[in-house]
Every structure is written in C-alpha cells, then in structure tokens.
Backbone atoms as SQL, in Angstrom:
CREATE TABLE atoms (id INTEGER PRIMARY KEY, chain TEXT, resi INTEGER, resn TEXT, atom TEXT, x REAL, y REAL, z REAL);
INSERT INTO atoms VALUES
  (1, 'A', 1, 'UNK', 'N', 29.749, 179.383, 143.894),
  (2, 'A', 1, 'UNK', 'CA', 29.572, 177.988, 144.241),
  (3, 'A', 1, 'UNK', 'C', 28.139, 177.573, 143.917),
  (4, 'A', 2, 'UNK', 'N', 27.680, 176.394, 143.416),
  (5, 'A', 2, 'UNK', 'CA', 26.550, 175.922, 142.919),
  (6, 'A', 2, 'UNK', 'C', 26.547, 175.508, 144.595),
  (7, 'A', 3, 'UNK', 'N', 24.633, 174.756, 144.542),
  (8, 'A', 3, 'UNK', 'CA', 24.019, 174.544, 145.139),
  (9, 'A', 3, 'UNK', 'C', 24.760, 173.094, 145.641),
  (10, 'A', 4, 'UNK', 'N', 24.667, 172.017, 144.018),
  (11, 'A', 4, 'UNK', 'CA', 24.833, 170.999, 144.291),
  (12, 'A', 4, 'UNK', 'C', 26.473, 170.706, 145.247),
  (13, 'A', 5, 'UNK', 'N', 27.314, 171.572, 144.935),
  (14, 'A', 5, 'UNK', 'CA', 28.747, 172.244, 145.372),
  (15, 'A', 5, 'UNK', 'C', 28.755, 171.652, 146.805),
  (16, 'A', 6, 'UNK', 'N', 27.896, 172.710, 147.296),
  (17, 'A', 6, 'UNK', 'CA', 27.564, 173.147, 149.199),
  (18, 'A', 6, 'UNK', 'C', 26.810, 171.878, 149.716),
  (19, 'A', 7, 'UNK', 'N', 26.271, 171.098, 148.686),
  (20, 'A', 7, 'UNK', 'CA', 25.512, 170.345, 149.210),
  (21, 'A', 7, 'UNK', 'C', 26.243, 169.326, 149.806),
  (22, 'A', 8, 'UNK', 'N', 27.189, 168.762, 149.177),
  (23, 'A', 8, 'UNK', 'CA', 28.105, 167.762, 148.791),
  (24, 'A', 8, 'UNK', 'C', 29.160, 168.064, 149.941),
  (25, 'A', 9, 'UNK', 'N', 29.602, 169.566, 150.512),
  (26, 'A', 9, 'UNK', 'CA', 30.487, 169.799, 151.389),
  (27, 'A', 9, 'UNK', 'C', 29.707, 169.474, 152.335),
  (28, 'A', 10, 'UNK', 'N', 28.892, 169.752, 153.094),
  (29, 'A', 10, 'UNK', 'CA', 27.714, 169.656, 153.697),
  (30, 'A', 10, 'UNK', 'C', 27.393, 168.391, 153.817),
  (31, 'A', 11, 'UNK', 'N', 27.704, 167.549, 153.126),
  (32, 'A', 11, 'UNK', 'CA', 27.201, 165.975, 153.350),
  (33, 'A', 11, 'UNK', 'C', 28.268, 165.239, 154.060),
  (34, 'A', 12, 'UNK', 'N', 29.616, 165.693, 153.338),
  (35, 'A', 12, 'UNK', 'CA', 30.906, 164.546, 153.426),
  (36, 'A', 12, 'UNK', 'C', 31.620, 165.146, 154.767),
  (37, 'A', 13, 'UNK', 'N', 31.217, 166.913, 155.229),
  (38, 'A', 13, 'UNK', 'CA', 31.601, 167.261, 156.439),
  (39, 'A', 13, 'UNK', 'C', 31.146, 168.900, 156.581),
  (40, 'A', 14, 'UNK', 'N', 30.163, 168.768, 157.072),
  (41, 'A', 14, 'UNK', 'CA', 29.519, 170.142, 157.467),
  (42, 'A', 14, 'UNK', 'C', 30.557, 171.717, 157.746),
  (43, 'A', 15, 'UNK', 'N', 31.724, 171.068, 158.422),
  (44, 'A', 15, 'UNK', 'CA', 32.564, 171.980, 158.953),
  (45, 'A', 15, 'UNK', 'C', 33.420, 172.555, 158.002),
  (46, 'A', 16, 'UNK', 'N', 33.364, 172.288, 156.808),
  (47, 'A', 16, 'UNK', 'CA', 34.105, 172.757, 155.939),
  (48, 'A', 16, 'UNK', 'C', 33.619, 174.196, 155.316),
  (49, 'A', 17, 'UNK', 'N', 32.939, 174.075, 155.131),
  (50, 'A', 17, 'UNK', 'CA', 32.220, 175.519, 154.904),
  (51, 'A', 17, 'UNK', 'C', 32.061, 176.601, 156.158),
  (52, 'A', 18, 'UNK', 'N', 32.176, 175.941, 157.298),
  (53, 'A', 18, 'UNK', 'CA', 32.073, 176.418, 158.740),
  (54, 'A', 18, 'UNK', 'C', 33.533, 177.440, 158.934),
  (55, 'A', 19, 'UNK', 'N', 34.404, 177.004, 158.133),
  (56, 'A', 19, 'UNK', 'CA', 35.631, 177.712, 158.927),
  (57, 'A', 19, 'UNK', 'C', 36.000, 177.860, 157.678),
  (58, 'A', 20, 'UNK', 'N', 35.822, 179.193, 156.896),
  (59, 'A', 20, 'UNK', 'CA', 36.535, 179.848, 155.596),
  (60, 'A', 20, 'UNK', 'C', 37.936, 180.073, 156.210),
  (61, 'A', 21, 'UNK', 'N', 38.859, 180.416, 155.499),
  (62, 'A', 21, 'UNK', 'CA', 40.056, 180.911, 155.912),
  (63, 'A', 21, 'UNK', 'C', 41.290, 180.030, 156.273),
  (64, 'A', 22, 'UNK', 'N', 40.487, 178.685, 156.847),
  (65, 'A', 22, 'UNK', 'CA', 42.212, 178.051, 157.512),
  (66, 'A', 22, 'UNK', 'C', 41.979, 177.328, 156.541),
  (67, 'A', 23, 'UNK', 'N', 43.252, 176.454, 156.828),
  (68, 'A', 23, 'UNK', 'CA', 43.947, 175.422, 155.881),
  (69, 'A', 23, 'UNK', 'C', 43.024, 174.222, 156.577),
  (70, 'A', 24, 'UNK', 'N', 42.045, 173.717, 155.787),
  (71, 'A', 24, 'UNK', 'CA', 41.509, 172.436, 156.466),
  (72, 'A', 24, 'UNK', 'C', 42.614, 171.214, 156.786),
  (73, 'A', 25, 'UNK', 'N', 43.127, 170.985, 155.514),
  (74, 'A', 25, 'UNK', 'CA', 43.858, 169.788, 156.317),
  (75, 'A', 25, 'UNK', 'C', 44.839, 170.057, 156.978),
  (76, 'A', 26, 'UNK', 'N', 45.344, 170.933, 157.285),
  (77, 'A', 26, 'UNK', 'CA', 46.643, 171.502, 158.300),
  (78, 'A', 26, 'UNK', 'C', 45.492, 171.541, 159.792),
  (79, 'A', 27, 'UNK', 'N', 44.845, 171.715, 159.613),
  (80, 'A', 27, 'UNK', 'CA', 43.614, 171.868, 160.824),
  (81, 'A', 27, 'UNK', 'C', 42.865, 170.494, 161.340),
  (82, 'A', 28, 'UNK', 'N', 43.208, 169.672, 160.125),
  (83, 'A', 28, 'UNK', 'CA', 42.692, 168.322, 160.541),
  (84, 'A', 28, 'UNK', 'C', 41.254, 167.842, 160.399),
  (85, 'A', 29, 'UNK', 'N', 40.547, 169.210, 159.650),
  (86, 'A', 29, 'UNK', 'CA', 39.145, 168.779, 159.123),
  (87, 'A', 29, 'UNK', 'C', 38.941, 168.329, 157.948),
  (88, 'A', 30, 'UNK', 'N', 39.897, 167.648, 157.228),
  (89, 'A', 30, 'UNK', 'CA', 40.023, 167.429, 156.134),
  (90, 'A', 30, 'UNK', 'C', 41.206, 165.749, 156.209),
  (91, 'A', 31, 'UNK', 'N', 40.756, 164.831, 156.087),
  (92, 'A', 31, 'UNK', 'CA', 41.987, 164.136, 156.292),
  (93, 'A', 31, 'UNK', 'C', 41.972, 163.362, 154.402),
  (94, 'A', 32, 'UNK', 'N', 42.874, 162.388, 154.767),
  (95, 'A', 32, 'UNK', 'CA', 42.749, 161.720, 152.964),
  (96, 'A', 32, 'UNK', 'C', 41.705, 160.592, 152.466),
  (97, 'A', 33, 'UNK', 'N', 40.813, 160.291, 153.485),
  (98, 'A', 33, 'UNK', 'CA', 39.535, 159.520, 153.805),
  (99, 'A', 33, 'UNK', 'C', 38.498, 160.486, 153.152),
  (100, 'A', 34, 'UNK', 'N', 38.519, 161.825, 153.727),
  (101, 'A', 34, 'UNK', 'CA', 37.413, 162.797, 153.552),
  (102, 'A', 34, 'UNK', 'C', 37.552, 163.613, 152.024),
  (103, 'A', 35, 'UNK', 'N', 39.332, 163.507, 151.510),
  (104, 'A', 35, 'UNK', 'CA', 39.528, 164.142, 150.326),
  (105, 'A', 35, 'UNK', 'C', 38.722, 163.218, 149.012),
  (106, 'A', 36, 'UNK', 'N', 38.750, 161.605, 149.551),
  (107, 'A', 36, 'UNK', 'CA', 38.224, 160.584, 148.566),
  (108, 'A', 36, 'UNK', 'C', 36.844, 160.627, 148.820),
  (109, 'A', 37, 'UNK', 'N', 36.008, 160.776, 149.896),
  (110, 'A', 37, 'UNK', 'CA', 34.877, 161.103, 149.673),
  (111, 'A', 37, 'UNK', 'C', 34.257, 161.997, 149.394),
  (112, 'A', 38, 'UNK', 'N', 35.158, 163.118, 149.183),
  (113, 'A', 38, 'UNK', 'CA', 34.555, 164.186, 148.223),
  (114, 'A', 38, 'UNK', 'C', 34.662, 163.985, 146.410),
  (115, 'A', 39, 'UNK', 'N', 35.817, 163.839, 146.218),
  (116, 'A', 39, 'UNK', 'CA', 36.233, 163.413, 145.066),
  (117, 'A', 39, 'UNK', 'C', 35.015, 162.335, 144.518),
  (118, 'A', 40, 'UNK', 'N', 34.457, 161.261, 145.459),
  (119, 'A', 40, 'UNK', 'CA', 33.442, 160.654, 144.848),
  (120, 'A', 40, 'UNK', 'C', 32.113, 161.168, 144.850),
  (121, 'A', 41, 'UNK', 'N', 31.797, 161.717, 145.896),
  (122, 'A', 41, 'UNK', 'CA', 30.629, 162.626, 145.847),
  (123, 'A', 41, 'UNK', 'C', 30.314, 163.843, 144.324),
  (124, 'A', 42, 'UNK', 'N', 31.754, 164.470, 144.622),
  (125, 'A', 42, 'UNK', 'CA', 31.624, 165.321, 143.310),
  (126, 'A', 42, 'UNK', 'C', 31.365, 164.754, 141.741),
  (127, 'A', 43, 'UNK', 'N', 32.358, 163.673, 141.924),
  (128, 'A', 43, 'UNK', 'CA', 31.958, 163.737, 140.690),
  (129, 'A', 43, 'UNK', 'C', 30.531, 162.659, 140.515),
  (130, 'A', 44, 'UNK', 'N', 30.158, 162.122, 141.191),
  (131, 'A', 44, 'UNK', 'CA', 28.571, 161.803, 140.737),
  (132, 'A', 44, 'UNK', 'C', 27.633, 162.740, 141.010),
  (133, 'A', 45, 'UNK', 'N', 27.709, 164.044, 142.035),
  (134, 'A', 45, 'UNK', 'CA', 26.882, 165.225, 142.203),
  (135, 'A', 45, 'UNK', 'C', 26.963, 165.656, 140.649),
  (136, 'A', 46, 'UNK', 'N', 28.042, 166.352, 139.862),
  (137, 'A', 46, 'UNK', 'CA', 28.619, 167.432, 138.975),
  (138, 'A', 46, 'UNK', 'C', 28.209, 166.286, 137.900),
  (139, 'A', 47, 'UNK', 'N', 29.247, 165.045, 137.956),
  (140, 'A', 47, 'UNK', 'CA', 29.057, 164.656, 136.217),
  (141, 'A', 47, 'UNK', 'C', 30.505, 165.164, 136.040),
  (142, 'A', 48, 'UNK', 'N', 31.500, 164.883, 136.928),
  (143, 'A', 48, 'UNK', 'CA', 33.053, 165.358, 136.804),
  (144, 'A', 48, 'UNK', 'C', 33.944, 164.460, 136.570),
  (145, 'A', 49, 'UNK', 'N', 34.963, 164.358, 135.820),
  (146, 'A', 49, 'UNK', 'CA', 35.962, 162.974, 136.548),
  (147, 'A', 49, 'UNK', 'C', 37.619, 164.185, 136.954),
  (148, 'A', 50, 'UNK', 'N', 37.420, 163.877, 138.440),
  (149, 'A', 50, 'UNK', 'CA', 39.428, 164.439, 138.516),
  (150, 'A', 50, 'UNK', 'C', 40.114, 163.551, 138.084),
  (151, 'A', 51, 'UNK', 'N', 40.960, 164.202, 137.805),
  (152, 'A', 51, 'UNK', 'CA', 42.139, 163.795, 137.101),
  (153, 'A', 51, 'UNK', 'C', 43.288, 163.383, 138.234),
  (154, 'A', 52, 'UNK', 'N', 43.811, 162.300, 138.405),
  (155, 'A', 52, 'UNK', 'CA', 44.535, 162.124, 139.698),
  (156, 'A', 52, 'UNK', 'C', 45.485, 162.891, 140.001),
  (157, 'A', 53, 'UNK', 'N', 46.333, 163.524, 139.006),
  (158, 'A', 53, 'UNK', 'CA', 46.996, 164.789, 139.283),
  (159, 'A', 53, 'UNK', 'C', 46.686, 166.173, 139.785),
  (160, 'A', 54, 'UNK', 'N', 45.491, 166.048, 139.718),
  (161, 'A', 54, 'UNK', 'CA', 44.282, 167.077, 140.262),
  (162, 'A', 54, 'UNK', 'C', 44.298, 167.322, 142.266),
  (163, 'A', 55, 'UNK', 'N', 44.632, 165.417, 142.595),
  (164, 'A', 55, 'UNK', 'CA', 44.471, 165.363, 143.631),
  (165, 'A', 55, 'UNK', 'C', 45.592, 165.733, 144.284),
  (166, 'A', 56, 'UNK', 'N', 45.829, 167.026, 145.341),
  (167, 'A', 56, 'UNK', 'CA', 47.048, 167.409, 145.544),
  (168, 'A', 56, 'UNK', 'C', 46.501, 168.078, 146.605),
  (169, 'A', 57, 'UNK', 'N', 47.044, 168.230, 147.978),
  (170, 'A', 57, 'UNK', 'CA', 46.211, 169.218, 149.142),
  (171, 'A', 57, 'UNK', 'C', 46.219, 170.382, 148.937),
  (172, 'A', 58, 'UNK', 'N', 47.034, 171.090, 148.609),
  (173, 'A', 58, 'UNK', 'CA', 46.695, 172.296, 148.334),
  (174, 'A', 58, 'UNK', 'C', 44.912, 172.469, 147.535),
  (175, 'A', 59, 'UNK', 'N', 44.247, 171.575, 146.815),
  (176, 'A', 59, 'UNK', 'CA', 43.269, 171.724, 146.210),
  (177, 'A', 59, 'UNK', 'C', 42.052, 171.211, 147.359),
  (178, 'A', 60, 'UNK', 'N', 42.468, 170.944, 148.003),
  (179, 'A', 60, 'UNK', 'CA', 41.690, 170.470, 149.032),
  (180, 'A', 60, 'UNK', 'C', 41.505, 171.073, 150.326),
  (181, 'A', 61, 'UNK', 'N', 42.488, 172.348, 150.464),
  (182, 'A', 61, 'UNK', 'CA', 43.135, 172.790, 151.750),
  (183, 'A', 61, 'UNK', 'C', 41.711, 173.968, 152.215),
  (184, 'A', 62, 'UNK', 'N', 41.070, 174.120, 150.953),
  (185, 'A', 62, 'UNK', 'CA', 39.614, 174.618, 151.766),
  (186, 'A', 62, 'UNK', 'C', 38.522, 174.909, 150.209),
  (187, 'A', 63, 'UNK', 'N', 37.516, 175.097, 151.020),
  (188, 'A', 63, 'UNK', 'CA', 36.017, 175.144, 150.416),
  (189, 'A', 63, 'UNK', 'C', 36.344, 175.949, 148.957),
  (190, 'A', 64, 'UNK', 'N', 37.356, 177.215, 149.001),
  (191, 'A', 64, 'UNK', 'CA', 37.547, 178.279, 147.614),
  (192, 'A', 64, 'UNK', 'C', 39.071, 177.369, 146.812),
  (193, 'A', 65, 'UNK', 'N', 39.525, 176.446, 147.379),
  (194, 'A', 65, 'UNK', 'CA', 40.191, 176.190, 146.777),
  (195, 'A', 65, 'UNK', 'C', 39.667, 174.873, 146.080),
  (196, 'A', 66, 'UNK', 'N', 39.082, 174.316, 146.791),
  (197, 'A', 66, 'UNK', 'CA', 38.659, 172.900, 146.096),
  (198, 'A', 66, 'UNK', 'C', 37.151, 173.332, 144.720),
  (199, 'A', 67, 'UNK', 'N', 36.729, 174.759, 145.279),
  (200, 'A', 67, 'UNK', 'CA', 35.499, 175.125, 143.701),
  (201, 'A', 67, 'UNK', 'C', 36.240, 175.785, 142.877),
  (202, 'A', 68, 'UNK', 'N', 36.993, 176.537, 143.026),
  (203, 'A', 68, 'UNK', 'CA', 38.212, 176.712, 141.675),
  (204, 'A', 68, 'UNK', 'C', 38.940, 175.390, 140.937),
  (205, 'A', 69, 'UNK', 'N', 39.176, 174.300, 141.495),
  (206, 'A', 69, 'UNK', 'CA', 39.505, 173.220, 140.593),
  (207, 'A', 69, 'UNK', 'C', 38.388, 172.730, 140.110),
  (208, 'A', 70, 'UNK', 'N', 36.915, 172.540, 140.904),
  (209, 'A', 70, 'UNK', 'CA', 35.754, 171.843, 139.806),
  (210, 'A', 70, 'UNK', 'C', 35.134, 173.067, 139.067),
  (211, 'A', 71, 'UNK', 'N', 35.345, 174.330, 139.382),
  (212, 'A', 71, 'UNK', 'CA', 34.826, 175.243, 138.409),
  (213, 'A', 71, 'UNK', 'C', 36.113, 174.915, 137.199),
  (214, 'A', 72, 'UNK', 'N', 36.853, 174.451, 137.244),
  (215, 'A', 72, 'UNK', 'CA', 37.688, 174.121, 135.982),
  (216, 'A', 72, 'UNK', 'C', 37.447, 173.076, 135.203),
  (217, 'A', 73, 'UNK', 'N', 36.626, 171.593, 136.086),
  (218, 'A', 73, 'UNK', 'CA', 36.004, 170.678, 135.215),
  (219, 'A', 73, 'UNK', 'C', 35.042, 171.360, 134.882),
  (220, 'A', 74, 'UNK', 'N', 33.727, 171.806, 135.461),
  (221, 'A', 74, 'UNK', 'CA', 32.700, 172.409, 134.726),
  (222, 'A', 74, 'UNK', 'C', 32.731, 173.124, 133.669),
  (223, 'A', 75, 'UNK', 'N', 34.029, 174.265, 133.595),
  (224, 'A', 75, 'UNK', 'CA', 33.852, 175.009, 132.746),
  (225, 'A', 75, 'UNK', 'C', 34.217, 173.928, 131.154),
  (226, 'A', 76, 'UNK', 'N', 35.217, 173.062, 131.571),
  (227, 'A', 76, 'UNK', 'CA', 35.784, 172.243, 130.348),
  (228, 'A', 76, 'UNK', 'C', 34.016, 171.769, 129.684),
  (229, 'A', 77, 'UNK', 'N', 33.827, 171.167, 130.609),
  (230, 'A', 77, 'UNK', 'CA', 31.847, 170.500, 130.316),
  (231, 'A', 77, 'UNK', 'C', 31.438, 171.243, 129.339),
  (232, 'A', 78, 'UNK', 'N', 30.942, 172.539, 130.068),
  (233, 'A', 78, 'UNK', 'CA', 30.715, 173.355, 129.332),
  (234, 'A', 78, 'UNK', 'C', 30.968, 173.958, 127.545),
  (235, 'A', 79, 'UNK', 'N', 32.250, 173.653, 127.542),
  (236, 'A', 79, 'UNK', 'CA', 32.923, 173.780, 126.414),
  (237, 'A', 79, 'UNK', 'C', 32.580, 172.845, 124.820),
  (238, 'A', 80, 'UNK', 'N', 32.537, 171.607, 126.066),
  (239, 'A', 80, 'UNK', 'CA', 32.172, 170.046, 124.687),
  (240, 'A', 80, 'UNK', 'C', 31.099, 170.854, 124.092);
C-alpha cells in the first residue's frame, strides 16, 4: 500500500485500516456515502479514474480488497 493509499483511508474514515479482517460494509463502517468518498478521494490522491463497473462491494468490503483494485489502475498507469 502507498503512502498516499493510507492517507486517503485515514481521511474518509480512520477505522478502516483499524479493523483488517471483517467485511467493512457488512460491519457498517463502510456505507455507499463513504464508498463515493473514497472513489473521489482516490482518484484525485492517485491520478485514477474507476470504472463504474469497478464499483461493486465486494471491492470495497476492506482496506486489501479495495488496494488490489487501485493497484490495478496504477499498474495500467504505469504501463502507458
């Protein structure tokens, strides 16, 4: 996870990084308010755009699942 990554979890809701392991939004630390303010955070942190098909809870359902989908925009970045 990059810096700017943690920073961004850390901004839009501290607790996300706080509790590895559960399902955030099954847990309720994650609602669809907090999925769009990450989604906007990221991509002006990164320099990302998701793809709305991208947006799906499972990608959101915690901290290793949501940097495996932007380690997939980055890596594309990377590529150009």
């Amino acid at each position: 996870m990059t810096q700017e990554f943690i920073d961004v979890l850390n901004k839009v809701n501290p607790e996300i990084l706080d509790n590895p392991g559960i399902d955030l939004i099954e847990e309720g630390l994650v609602d669809s308010l907090c999925v769009m303010d990450l989604i906007d955070e990221l991509e002006m942190a990164l320099g990302i755009d998701f793809d709305p098909y991208d947006v799906m809870p499972e990608n959101f359902a915690s901290a290793e699942a949501l940097w495996e989908l932007v380690s997939r925009y980055l890596g594309a970045l990377a590529e150009l």
